[in-house]
N, C-alpha and C positions, 0 to 999 in steps of 0.2 A: 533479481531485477532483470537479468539477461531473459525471459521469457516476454519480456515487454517489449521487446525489439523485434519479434516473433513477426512475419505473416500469419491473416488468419488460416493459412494451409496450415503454416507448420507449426502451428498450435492445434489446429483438429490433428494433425500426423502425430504430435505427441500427447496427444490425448485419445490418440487412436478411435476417432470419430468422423465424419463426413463434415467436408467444412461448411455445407448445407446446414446441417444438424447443430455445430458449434454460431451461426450466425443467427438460429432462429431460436438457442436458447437464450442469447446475451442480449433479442429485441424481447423475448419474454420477460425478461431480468429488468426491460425498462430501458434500457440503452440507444438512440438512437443508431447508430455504427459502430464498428469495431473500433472507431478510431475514441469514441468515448467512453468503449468500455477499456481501453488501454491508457486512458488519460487519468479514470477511477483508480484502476490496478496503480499506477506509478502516485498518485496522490497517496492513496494508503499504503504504499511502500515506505514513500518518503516518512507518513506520521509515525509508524510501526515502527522504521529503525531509526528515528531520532530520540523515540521516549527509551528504545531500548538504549541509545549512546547516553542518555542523561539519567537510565538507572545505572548504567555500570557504573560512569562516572559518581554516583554520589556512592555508590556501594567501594569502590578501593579509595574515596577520599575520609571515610569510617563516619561518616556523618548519623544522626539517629533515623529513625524510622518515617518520623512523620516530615524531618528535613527532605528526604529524598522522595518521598512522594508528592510533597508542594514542589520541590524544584519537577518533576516530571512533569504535574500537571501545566505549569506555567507555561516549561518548553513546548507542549504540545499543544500550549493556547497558541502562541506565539508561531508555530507551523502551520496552523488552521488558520489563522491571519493572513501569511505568509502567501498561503494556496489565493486569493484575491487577485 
């Protein structure tokens, strides 16, 4: 998550690219500015480590298989909601 707090420099600097080069792939990509392609990044930051928080949790509470994959999909209904 901390790359999201990045200037576009110092995200081309750690991607060891031209920050020319990094702004003209992320409007190839669809992006109107950096500022939405870092708004994308942190939305699927957020969906990615909440279904991960809601498999760990049903994985040490020993739940079965298809318990812990309903409870996943829910949470991540409920993040996609959320993002609104």
């Amino acid at each position: 998550m901390q790359h999201l707090l990045l200037t576009l420099r110092q995200l081309a600097e750690k991607l060891d690219v031209d920050s020319a080069m990094a702004i003209r792939a992320m409007l190839a990509m669809g992006f109107a500015s950096y500022r939405d392609f870092q708004q994308y990044l942190y939305e699927l930051a957020v969906s990615q480590k909440a279904t991960l928080d809601t498999m760990r949790a049903a994985e040490t509470a020993g739940s079965t298989l298809a318990a812990h994959i309903r409870a996943t999909i829910v949470q991540t209904i409920r993040n996609l909601q959320g993002l609104d």
